[in-house]
C-alpha positions in Angstrom: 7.3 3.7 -2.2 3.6 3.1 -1.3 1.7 0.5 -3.7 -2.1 0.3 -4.1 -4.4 -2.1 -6.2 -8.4 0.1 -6.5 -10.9 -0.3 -8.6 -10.6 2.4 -11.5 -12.4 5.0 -12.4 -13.9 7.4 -15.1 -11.3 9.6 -13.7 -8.7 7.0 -15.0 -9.4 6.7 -18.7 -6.9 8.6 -20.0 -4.2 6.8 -17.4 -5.2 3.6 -18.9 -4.5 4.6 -22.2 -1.3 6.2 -21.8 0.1 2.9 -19.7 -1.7 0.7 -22.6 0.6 2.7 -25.3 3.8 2.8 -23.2 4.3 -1.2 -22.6 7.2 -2.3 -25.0 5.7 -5.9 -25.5 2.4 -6.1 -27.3 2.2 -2.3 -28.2 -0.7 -1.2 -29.8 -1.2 2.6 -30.9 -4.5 4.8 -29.7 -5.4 4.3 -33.5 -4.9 0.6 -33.2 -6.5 0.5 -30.3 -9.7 2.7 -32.0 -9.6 -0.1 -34.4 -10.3 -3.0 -32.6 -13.3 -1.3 -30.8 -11.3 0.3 -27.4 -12.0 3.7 -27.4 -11.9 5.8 -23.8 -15.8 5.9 -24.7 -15.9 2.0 -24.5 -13.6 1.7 -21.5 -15.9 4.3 -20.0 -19.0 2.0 -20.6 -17.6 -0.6 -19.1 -16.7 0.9 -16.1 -20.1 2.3 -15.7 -21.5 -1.2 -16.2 -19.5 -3.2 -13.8 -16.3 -2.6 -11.4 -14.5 -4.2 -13.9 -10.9 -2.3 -13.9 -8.3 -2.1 -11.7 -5.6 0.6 -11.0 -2.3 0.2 -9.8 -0.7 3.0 -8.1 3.5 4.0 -6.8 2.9 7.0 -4.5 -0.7 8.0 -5.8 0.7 7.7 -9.7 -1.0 5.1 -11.8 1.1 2.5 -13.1 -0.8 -0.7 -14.4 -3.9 -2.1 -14.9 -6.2 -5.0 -15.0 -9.7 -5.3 -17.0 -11.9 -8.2 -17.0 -15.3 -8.8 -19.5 -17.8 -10.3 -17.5 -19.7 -12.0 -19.9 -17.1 -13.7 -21.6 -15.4 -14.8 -18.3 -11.8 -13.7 -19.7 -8.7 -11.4 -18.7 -9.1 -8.5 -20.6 -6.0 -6.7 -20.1 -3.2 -6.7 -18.0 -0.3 -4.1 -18.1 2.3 -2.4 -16.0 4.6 0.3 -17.4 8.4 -1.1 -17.9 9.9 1.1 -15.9 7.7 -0.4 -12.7 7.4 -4.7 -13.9 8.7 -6.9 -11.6 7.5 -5.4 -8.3 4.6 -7.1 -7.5 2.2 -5.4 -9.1 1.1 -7.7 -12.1 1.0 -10.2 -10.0 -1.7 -8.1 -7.8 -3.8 -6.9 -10.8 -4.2 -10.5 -12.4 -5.0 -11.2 -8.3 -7.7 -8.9 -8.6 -9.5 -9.4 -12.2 -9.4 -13.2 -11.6 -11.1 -13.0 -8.2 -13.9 -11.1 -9.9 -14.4 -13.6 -12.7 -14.4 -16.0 -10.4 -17.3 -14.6 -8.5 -18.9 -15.4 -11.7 -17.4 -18.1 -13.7 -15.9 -21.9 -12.6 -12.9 -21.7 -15.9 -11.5 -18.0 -16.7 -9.8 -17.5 -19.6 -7.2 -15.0 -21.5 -5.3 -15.3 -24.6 -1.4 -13.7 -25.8 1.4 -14.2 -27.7 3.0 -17.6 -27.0 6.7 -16.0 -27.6 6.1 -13.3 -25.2 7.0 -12.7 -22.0 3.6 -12.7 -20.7 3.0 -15.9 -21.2 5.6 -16.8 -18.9 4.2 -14.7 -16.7 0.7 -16.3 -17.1 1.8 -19.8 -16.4 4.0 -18.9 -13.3 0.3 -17.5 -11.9 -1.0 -21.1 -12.7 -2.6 -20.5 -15.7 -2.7 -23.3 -18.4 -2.0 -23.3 -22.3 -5.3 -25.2 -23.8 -5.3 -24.1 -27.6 -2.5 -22.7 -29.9 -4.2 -19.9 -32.0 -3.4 -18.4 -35.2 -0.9 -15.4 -35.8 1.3 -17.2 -33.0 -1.3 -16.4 -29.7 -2.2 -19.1 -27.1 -5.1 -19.6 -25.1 -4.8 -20.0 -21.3 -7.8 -20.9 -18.9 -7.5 -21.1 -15.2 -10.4 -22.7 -13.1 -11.6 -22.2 -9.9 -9.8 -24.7 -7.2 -12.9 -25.4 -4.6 -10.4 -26.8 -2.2 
C-alpha cells in the first residue's frame, strides 16, 4: 500500500466532495454543504488562489484531505474516509495545512464538536481547547513553538 500527502488540484474537486460526504462523524450533505457557502466552485477558487488543499492518496486513490483559509489562519477541513482512519494519514494532512499556516501566522486555529472524536484527535496533535462554543463545538488554537 503506497501512501502520499500532495497538494490538490482542480482535478480533485469532485474527490473532495465525495470523501467530505462519506465521513460518518460530522456528515454534512452536498446540499448542506451548498448551504453554508462550499460549493466545488468555491473549493475551486480557493485552490486557484493559494496551494491551500491537500490530498491524501492509497495506491494513486484519494482518501483524505486537508484545507486551510489563509486569511483567517484556521484548519479548514480535515477528513479521511472510515474505511482508511487510523493509518497515519490524518495525522499527515493536519502535518501539512498547519505547516502552511504557520508560514503565515504565530497561533492557528480550528473549531469541532467537543463530543467527537476529532477532538481527541486534535489534542493528541497538541492542539489546545481555548473557548467552549455554542451548539456543543470547541475552539482549539495551536501556536508556533520557535524552539
Amino acid at each position: 500500500m503506497e501512501k502520499t500527502i500532495r497538494l490538490a488540484d482542480l482535478s480533485d474537486i469532485d474527490a473532495i466532495f465525495n470523501i467530505r460526504t462519506s465521513v460518518q462523524e460530522n456528515h454534512l450533505s452536498h446540499d448542506q454543504l451548498a448551504e453554508m457557502g462550499i460549493t466545488p466552485e468555491a473549493i475551486q477558487q480557493a485552490i486557484l488562489e493559494t496551494p491551500c488543499a491537500w490530498v491524501a492518496e492509497v495506491d494513486g486513490v484519494p482518501v483524505g484531505f486537508s484545507m486551510a483559509d489563509i486569511e483567517d489562519g484556521c484548519v479548514f477541513a480535515a477528513f479521511v474516509l472510515p474505511e482508511f482512519e487510523g493509518r497515519g494519514l490524518g495525522r499527515s494532512l493536519m502535518d501539512r495545512a498547519e505547516t502552511f499556516l504557520f508560514q503565515h501566522h504565530q497561533t492557528i486555529w480550528l473549531e469541532t464538536a467537543e463530543a467527537s472524536r476529532a477532538s481527541g484527535f486534535y489534542r493528541k496533535l497538541g492542539w489546545k481547547p481555548v473557548q467552549h462554543l455554542p451548539e456543543g463545538d470547541i475552539r482549539f488554537e495551536k501556536c508556533l513553538d520557535r524552539h
